[in-house]
Legacy VTK file of the C-alpha trace (Angstrom):
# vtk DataFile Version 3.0
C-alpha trace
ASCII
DATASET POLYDATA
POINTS 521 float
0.000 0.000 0.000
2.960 2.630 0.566
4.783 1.871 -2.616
1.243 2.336 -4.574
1.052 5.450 -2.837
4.537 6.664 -3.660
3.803 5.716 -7.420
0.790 7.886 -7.375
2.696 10.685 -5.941
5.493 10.456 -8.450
3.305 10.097 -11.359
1.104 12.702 -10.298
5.185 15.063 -9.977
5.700 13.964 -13.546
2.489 15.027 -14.700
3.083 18.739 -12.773
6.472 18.774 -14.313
5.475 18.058 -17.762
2.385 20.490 -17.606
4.185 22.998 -16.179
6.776 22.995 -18.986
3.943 22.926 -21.723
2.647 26.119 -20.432
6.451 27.374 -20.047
6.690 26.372 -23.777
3.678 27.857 -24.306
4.289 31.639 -22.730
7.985 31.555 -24.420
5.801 30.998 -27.830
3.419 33.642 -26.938
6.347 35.969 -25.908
7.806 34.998 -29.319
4.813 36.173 -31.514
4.039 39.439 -29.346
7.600 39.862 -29.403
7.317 40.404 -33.436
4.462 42.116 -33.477
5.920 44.497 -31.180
9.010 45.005 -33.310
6.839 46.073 -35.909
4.374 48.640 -34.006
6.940 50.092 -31.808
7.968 52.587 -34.073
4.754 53.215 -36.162
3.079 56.936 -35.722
-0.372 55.734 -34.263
-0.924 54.111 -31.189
-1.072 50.283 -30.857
-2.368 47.430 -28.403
-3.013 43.527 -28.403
-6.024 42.892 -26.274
-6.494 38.885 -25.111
-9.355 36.862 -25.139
-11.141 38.692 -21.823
-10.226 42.509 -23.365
-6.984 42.917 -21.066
-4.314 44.958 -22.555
-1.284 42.238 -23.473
0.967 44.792 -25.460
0.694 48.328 -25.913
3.339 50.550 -28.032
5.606 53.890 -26.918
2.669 55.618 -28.973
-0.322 54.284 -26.620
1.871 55.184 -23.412
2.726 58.605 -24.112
-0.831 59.076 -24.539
-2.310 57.365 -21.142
-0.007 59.570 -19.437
-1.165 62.850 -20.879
-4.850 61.742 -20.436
-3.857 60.341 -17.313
-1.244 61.668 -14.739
0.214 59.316 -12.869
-0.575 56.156 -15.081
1.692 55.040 -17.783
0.518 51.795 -19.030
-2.686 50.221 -19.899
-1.099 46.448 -19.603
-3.114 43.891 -17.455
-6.616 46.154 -17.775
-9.788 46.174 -19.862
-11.184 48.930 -21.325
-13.897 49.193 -18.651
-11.350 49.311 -15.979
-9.775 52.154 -17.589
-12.368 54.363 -19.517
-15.763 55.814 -18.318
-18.825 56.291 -20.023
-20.366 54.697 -23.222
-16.747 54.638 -24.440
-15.807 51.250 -23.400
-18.689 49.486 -24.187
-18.089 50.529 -27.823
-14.540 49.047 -27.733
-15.319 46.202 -26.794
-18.144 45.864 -29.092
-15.948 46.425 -32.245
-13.622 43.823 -30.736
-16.000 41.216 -30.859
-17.204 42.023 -34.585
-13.694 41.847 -35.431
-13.420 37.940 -33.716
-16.432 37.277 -35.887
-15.417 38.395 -38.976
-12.449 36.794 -39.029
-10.484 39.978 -40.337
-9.328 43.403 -40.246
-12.224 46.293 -40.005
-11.900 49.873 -39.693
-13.799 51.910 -37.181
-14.434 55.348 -35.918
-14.542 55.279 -32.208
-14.225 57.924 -29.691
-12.730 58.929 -25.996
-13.211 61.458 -23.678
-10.759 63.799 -22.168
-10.161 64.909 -18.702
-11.936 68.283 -19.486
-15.289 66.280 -20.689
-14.127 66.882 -24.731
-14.663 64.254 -27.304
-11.701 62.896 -29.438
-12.428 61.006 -32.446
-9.993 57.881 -33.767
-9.402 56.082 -36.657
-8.653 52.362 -35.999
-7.908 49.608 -37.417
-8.347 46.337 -35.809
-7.206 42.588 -36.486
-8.122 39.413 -35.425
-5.572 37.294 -33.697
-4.518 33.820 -31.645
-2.332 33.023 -28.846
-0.781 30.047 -28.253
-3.851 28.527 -26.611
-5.623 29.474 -29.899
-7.956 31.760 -27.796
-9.597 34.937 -29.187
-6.890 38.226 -29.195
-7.706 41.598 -30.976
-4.672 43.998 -32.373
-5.142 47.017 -33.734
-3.643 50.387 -35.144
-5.581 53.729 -33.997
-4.818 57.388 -35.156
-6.429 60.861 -34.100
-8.831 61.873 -36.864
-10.584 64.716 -34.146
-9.722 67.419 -36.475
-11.164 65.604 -39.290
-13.982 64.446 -37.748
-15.133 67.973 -37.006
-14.675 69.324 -40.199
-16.582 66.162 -41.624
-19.538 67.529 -39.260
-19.352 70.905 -40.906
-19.335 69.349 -44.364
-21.834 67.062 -44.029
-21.058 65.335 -46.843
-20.028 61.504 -47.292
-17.494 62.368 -50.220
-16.253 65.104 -48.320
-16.411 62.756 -45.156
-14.202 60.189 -47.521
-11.549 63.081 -48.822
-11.257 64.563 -44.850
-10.769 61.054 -43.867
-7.607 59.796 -46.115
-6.339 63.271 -45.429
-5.892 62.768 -41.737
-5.115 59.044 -42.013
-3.335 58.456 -44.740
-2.521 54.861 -44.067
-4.514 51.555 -45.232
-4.027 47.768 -43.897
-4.129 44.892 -45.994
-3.832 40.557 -45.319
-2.660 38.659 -47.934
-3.983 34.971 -47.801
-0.285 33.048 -49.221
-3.129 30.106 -50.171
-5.416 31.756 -51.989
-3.465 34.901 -52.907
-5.829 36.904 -52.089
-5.853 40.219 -50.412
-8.533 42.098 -47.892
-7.433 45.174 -47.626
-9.184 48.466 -45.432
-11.138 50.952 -47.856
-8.481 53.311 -47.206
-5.804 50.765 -48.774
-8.052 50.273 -51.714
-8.354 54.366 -52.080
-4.483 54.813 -51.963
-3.797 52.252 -54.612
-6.271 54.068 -56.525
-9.755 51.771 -56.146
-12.988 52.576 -54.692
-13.012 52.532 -51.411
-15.502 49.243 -51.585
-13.260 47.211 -53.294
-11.553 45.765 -50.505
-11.111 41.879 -51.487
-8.955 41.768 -54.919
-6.485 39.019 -56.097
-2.739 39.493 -56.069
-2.663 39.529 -59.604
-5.243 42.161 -59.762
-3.443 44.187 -57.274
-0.188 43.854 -58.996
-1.438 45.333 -62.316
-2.177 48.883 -59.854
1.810 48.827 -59.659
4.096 50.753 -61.919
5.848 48.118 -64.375
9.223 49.287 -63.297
8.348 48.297 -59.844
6.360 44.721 -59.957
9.842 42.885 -59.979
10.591 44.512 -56.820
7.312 43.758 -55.349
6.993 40.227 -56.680
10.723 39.483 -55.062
10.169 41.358 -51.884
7.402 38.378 -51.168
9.396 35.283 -50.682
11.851 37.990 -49.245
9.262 38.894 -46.217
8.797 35.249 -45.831
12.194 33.903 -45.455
13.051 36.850 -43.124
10.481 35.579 -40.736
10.809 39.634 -39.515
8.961 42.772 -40.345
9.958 44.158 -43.755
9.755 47.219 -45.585
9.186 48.045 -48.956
8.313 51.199 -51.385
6.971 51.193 -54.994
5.025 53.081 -57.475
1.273 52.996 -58.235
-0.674 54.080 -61.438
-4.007 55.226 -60.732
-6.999 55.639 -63.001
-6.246 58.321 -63.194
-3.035 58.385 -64.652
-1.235 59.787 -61.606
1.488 58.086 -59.851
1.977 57.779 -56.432
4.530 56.457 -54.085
3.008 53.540 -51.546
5.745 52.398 -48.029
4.502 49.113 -47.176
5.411 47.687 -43.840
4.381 44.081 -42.927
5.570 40.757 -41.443
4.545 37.343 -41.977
2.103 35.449 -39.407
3.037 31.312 -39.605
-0.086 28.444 -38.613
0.454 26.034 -35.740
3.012 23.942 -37.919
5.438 27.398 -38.511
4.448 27.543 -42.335
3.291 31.168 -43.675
-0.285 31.871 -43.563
-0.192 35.317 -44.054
1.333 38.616 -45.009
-0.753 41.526 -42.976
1.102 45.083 -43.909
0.660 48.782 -43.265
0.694 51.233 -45.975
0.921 55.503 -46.140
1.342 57.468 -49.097
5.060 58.791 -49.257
4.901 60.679 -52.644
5.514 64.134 -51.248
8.597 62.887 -49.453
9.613 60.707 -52.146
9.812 63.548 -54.226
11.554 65.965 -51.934
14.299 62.939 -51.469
14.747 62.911 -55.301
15.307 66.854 -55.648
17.678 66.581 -52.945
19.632 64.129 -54.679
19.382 65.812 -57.753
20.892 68.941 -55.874
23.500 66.961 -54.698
24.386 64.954 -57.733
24.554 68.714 -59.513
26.639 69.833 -56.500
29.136 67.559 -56.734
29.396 67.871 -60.242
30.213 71.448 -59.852
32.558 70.726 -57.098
34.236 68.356 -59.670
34.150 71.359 -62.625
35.455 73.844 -60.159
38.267 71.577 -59.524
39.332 70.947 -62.950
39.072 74.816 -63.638
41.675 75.276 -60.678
43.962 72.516 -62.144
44.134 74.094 -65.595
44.453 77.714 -63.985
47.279 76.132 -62.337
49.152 74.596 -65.344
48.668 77.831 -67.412
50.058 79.739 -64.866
53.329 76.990 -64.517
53.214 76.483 -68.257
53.349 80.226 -69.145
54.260 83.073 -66.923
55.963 81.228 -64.074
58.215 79.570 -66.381
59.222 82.770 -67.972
60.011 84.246 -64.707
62.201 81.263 -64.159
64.011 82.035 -67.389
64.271 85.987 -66.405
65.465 84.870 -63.328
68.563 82.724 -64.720
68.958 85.378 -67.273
69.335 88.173 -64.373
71.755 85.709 -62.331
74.107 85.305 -65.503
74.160 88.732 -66.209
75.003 90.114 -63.171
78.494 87.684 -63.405
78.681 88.878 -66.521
82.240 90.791 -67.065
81.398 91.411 -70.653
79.351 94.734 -71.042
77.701 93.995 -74.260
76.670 90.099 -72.944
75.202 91.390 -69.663
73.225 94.278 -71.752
72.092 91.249 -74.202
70.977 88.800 -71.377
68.968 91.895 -69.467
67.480 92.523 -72.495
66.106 88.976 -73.022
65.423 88.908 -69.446
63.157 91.634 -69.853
61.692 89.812 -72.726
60.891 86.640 -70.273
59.372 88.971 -68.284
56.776 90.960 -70.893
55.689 87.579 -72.234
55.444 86.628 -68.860
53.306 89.617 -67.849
50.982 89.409 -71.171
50.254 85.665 -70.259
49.309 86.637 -66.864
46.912 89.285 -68.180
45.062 86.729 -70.362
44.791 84.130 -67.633
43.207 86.965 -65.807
41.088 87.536 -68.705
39.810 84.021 -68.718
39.086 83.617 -65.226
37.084 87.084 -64.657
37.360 89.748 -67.635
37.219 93.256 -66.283
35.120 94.490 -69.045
32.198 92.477 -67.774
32.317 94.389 -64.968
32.939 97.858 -66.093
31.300 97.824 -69.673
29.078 95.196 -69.613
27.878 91.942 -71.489
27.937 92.867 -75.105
31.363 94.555 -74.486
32.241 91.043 -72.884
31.257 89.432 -76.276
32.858 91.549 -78.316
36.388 91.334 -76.644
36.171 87.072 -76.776
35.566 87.780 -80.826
39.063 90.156 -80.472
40.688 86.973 -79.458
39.042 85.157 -81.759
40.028 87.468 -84.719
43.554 87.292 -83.106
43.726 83.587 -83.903
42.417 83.657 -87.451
38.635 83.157 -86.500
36.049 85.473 -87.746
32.944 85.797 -85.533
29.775 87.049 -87.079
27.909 88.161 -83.622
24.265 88.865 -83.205
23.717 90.565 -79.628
20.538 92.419 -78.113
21.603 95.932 -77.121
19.182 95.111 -73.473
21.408 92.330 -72.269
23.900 94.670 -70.136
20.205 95.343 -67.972
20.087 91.598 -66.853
21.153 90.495 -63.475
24.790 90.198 -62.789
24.748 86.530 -62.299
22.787 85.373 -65.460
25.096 87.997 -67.321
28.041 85.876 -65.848
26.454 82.164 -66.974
25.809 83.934 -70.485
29.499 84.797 -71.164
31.073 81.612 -69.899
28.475 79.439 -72.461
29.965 81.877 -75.297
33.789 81.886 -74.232
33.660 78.088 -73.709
31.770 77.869 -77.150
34.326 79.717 -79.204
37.202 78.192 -76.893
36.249 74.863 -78.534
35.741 75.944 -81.870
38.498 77.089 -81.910
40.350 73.678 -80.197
38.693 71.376 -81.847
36.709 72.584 -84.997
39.138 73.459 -87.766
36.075 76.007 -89.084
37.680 79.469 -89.834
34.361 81.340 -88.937
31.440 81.268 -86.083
28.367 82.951 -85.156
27.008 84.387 -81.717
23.663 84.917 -81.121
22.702 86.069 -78.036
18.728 87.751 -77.642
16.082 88.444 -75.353
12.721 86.905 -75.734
9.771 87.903 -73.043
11.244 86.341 -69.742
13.920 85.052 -71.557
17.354 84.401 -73.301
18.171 82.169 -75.885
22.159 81.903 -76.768
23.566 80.181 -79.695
27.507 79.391 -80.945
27.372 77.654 -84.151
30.602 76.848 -86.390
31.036 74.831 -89.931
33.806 72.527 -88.436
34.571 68.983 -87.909
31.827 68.272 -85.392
31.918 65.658 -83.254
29.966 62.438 -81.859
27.616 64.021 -79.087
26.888 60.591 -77.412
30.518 60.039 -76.864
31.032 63.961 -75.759
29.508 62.914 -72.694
32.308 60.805 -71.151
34.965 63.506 -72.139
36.182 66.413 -70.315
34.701 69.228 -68.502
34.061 71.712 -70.850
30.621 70.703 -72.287
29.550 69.142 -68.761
30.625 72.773 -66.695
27.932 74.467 -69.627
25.537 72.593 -68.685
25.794 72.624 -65.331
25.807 75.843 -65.065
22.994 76.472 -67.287
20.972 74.133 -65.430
21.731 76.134 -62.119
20.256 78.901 -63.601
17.336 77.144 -64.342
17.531 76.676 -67.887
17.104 74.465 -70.715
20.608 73.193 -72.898
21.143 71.384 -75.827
24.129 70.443 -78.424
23.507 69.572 -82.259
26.481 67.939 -83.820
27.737 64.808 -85.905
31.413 63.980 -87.525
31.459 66.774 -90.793
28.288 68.227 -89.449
29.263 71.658 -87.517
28.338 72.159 -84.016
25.338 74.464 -82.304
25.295 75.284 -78.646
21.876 75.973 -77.577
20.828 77.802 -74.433
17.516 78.869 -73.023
17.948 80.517 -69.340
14.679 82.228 -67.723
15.646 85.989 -66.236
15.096 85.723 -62.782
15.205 88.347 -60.048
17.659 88.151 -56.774
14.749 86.431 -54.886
13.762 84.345 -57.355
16.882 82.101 -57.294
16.125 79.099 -59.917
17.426 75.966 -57.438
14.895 77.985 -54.810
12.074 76.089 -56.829
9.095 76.810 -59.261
9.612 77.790 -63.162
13.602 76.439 -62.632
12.994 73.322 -62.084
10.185 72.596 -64.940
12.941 74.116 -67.163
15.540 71.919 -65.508
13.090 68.822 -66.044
12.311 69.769 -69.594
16.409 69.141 -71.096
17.976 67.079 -68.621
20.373 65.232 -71.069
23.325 66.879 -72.231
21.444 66.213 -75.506
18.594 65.238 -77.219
LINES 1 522
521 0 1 2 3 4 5 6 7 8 9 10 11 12 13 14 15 16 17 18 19 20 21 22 23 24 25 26 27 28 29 30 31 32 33 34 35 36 37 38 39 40 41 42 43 44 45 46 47 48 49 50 51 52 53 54 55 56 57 58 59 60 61 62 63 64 65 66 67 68 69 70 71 72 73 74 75 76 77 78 79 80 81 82 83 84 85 86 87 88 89 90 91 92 93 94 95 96 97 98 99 100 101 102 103 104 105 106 107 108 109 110 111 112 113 114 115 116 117 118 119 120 121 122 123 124 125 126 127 128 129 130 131 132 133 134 135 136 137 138 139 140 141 142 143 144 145 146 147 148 149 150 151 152 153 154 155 156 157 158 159 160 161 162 163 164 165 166 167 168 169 170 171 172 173 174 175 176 177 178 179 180 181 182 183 184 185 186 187 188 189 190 191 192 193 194 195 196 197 198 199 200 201 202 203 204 205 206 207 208 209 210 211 212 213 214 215 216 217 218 219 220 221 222 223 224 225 226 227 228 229 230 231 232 233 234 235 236 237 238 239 240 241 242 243 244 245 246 247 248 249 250 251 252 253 254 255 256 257 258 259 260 261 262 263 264 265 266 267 268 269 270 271 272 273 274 275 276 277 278 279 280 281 282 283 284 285 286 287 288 289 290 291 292 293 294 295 296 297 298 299 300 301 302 303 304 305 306 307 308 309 310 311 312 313 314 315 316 317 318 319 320 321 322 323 324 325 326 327 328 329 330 331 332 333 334 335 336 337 338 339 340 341 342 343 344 345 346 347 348 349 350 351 352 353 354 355 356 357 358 359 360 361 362 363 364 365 366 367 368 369 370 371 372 373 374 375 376 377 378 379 380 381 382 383 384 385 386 387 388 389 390 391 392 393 394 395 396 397 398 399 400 401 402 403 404 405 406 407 408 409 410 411 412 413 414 415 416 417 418 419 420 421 422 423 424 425 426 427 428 429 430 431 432 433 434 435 436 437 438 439 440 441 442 443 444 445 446 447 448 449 450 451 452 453 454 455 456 457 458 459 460 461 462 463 464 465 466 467 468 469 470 471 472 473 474 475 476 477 478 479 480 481 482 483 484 485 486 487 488 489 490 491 492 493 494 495 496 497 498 499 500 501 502 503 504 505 506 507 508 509 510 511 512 513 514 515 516 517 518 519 520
């Protein structure tokens, strides 16, 4: 009788022992999930909870915290109550209603629910909610809410259920969707549907469906990042392209993780989505700005490099030689060989001197300055003339009123223009054209010369790339016509703009910018 007894009592251990690390197993799996989920929330900008099977709070994000303790001073955490516990009024009752509807339907529904705050006003929320398991495979509810109490009251002053629809997407702007990996198909919230450019009611569609709403550039991205979310096992992020009806485009940041069945295989891919095209766009100007920065950085630095071998190739190298000319004169016992040697000395040192003065031209000619544009012109087809080139020029007499800057961008298109027809073109003639149309100028250099290969222009120096650079920082438009035997033109269109309407600073500059941004077309 005491051994049976002892048997009992060790089965009846082993029993405790084994049941007590199922539910061990259990709460670490539990953990596990919530654990994901949490990753995913934490960061999101709307407030987030997991409610179990009885309406106690099992997770709640930084979002939902902050806002218990402005509501509430002296609470910080809604974990281990219910709604009723927490909330007063009809409130609660209304949470926990939608809670239930969302058990029953099996998905994710959108609701409008409300609170009310410490000084007896009514805020208004947007939330999404979505069916979930524990380990148990009882009942839980999750769910995503935002503040739409701005929205809400300017729906009441519409009074209007499109205007209720617009006011609504405005203030939200983000959409949930589940996508069943068996049947491919997707239920998504209205507001999904509405920024992927459906109806609002069409909120069941097929993957294949859905993908034909993304841009063709993008579906290879989307179709990859699938079997991508799944193998990560972790929340993943992606952005793409949509074409509306419409014909608009718009930019969609998806954020999602995969849920797994009892057996660890995917079930489902449940994702939050906000429309990112405004900062999509800003991120795509600013890299544009940068890319155009660094290509003047890398311009500027090739100008300072060839200042600097002009000025070692030319007049310090005929200081050097008036130097060594000086030196051997002054040993010099012969009168008439010191008198020669000073005299070429001096020679070193005029050639030296003129050189200077026409690097100086190049790099900032004083007659810009003091007499203006057309004067500016007119000198480069002096130096043009001095090298056997005869410039037929066609100037507007109103250019010397424009501002200083586009003035500046207008004479380095034209000296770089000749510079290279007279390099590289063989012609023995060119034309400027320089005039001023409405808001603005239009410059052309055209020769009869060898031409050359535009397409293969663009991976050469930085002569043609600095033009257009700096044409496109004034906002305007440039183009090259050219072939082998065919001449050249240099075209430029650049808008006259005042001080404060600086062309990177936005508006007409960058349509103009958008309109030629090849080096040519």
């Amino acid at each position: 009788m005491p051994s049976l007894a002892l048997a009992l009592t060790i089965a009846v251990g082993v029993l405790l022992a084994a049941a007590l690390a199922w539910l061990f197993t259990a709460r670490r799996r539990l953990a596990a999930e919530i654990g994901l989920f949490a990753d995913f929330m934490e960061n999101g900008p709307f407030l987030a909870f997991v409610k179990d099977g009885e309406g106690r709070y099992i997770y709640e994000n930084q979002a939902l915290r902050e806002f218990i303790k402005q509501i509430r001073p002296g609470n910080d955490s809604l974990i281990g109550k219910t709604d009723k516990e927490f909330f007063s009024g009809q409130e609660p009752l209304t949470y926990v209603a939608n809670d239930r509807t969302v058990i029953a339907h099996g998905k994710p529904l959108q609701f409008e629910e409300t609170s009310i705050e410490p000084d007896g006003s009514l805020r208004h929320w947007s939330s999404i909610k979505f069916p979930r398991t524990d380990a148990f495979g009882r009942p839980c509810v999750a769910g995503v809410t935002i503040d739409v109490t701005a929205v809400m009251q300017a729906r009441s002053a519409a009074r209007s259920s499109e205007d209720r629809c617009k006011l609504a997407l405005e203030a939200g702007q983000m959409g949930s969707m589940s996508l069943d990996l068996q049947t491919l198909m997707l239920d998504t919230s209205p507001v999904f549907a509405v920024l992927h450019g459906n109806p609002e009611t069409t909120t069941s569609i097929s993957l294949a469906d859905a993908m034909k709403m993304v841009h063709p550039d993008d579906r290879q991205a989307v179709t990859n990042a699938l079997p991508t979310a799944i193998e990560k096992k972790s929340p993943h992020r992606i952005r793409y392209r949509v074409v509306k009806p419409d014909g608009t485009v718009a930019w969609i940041e998806l954020v999602g993780n995969v849920s797994h069945d009892d057996a660890g295989r995917p079930e489902f891919i449940r994702a939050v989505g906000f429309d990112v095209t405004e900062r999509q766009q800003s991120f795509e100007e600013l890299s544009r700005r940068r890319d155009m920065l660094r290509r003047l950085i890398d311009i500027q630095e090739n100008e300072r490099q060839t200042l600097c071998h002009e000025l070692h190739d030319g007049p310090i190298q005929y200081a050097i030689a008036a130097k060594m000319l000086l030196e051997s004169a002054r040993d010099e016992g012969d009168a008439t060989v010191r008198a020669e040697r000073i005299d070429a000395a001096i020679d070193c040192l005029m050639r030296g001197i003129a050189e200077g003065r026409q690097v100086i031209r190049g790099v900032r000619p004083a007659v810009l300055d003091d007499l203006g544009l057309v004067a500016a012109i007119e000198d480069l087809v002096e130096q043009m003339a001095a090298s056997a080139i005869t410039v037929e020029t066609a100037i507007d007499d109103s250019l010397d009123g424009l501002p200083p800057a586009l003035q500046t961008t207008i004479y380095r298109v034209v000296q770089e223009s000749l510079a290279n027809a007279r390099k590289h073109s063989g012609a023995a003639a060119a034309r400027v054209e320089v005039s001023r149309v409405g808001d603005e100028v239009s410059v052309c250099v055209s020769d009869p010369g060898s031409g050359f290969d535009v397409d293969e222009s663009r991976a050469g120096g930085f002569g043609l790339a600095g033009m257009m650079e700096r044409v496109r920082l004034a906002g305007g438009v440039f183009r090259i016509e050219s072939g082998p035997g065919a001449g050249t033109k240099i075209h430029a269109r650049l808008p006259i703009c005042t001080a404060e309407e600086q062309p990177l600073a936005g508006g007409r500059s960058v349509a103009y910018a958008a309109a030629a941004p090849d080096l040519a077309r």
